[in-house]
C-alpha positions in Angstrom: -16.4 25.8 -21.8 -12.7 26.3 -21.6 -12.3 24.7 -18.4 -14.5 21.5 -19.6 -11.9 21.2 -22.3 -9.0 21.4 -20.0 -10.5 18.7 -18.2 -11.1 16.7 -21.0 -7.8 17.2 -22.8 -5.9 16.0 -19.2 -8.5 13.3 -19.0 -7.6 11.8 -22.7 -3.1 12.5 -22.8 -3.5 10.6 -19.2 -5.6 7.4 -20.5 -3.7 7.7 -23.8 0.0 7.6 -21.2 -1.3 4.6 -19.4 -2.7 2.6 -22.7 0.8 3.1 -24.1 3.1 2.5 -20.9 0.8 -1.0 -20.6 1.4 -1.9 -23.8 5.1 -1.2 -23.4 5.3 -2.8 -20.2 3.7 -5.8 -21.3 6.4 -5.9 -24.8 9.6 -4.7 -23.5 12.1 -6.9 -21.9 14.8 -6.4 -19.2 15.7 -3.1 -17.5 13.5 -1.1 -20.2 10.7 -2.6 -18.3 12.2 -1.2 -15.1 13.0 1.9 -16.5 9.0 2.5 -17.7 7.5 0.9 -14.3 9.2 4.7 -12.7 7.2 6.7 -14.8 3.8 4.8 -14.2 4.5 4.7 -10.5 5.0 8.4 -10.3 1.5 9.1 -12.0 0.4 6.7 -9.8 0.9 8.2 -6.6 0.2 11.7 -8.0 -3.6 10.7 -8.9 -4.1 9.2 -5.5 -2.7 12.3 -3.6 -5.3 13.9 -5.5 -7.5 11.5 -4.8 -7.2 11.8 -1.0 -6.8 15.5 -0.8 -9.7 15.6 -2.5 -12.1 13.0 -0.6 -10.3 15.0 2.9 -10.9 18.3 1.8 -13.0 18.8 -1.4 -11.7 22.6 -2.1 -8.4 21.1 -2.3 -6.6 21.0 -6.3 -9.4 22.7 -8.0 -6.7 22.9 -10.9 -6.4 19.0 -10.9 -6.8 18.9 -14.9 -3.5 21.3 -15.5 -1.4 19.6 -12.0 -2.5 16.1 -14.3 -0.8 17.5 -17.4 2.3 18.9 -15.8 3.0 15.7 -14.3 2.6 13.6 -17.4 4.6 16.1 -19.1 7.1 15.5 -16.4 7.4 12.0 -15.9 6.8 11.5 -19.8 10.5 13.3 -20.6 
């Protein structure tokens, strides 16, 4: 049961990062727009590394949820 709600609580704080970086992205103006378009991109490319590790090799990031979450935490500060 734990795990589920790991998986769930990365699955929510990621949805709820990219509803507010849209919604940012589509109200800010100038660099800030640049500066929040870094952020995005990073989480991006994360997800579809583990996207393709895991089509290539489906043992690969079993801890995807808490790799999700340290990221967001990262690019987020």
């Amino acid at each position: 049961m734990f795990g589920l709600s790991i998986v769930i609580l990365a699955g929510i704080v990621g949805i709820g990062f990219c509803l507010l970086a849209v919604r940012a992205l589509w109200q800010w103006q100038g660099w800030w727009r640049w500066a929040l378009a870094a952020p995005l991109l990073l989480m991006a490319g994360v997800v579809l590394n583990i996207v393709v590790a895991v089509w290539l090799d489906p043992t690969a990031h079993n801890l995807w949820p808490i790799e999700v979450l340290a990221w967001l935490t990262w690019s987020a500060s």
